[in-house]
C-alpha positions, 0 to 999 in steps of 0.5 A: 647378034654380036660376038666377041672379035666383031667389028661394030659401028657405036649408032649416035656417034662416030665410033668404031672398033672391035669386040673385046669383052661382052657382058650381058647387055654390056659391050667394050669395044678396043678402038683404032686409037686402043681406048676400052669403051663401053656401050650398051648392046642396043648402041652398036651396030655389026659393021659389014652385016647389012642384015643389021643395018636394014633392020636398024633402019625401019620405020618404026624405029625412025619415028620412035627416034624422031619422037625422043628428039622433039621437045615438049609442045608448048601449051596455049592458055586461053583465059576463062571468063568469071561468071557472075556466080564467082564475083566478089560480094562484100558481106558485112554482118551487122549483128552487134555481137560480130562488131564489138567484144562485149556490149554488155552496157550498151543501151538499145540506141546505142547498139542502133547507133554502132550499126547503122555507122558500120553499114554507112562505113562500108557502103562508103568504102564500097563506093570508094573501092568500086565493090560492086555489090555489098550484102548486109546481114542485120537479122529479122528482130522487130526489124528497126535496124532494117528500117535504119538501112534502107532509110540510110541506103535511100540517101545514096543515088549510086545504090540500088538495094533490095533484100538479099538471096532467101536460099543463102541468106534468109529474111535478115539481109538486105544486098545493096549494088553500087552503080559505077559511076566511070566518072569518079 
């Protein structure tokens, strides 16, 4: 316990004086050049009382200290692996109402037409850009846009194409992978 008129150690500098004022937790100590500090009661330490001097200096209360002074640890990333689930998949829907505003006009062939060069298009792209798979959505109908694509897919030699996911997809789509070709 400190008192008014004892002499006390501050703990993290090197300071000294004599008790002048306490208040609550709030000490000012009258050091040897006659300046007025204050420091929480917690900082100082009696000087001459090694009772005080034995208990500042346990075990615990050293390794508190030398944990406040370590920084933080730096942290390790390792980078995870994409699986196949989270690859990009181009999806292209070849429904005629998704590729133009109004196809009020548009003759059936026509319509055919419009799709069938969208589809070449962004198989094309794919090639280009190494997109490795392309999900073409085309619907069931009578099924002559599906007849146009594979027909069109089977003119590519780096495609390979069959019909798409059912669970994701159902019958109206048709999934097309490209083969990367490490010469192009």
């Amino acid at each position: 316990m400190i008192n008014k008129g004892d002499l006390v150690s501050v703990l993290d500098e090197d300071q000294s004086g004599i008790v002048v004022a306490i208040d609550q937790t709030e000490v000012t100590i009258e050091t040897e050049d006659g300046f007025l500090l204050k420091y929480q009661l917690r900082e100082l330490l009696k000087t001459g009382d090694t009772s005080e001097l034995k208990q500042a200096a346990t075990i615990s209360s050293i390794s508190a200290a030398l944990l406040d002074k370590q920084g933080t640890v730096k942290r390790s990333f390792v980078k995870e692996k994409k699986s196949k689930k989270e690859e990009f998949i181009l999806e292209v829907d070849l429904h005629i109402e998704k590729l133009v505003p109004s196809f009020r006009g548009m003759s059936n062939h026509d319509i055919l037409t419009l799709q069938v060069d969208t589809a070449r298009g962004q198989v094309e792209f794919a090639i280009r850009n190494k997109i490795p798979r392309v999900v073409f959505i085309h619907g069931i109908g009578e099924g002559v846009l599906k007849l146009e694509l594979d027909y069109l897919f089977a003119r590519y030699p780096e495609v390979i194409f069959e019909d798409a996911n059912y669970q994701k997809y159902g019958l109206g789509a048709t999934q097309v992978y490209i083969k990367q070709n490490p010469n192009r």
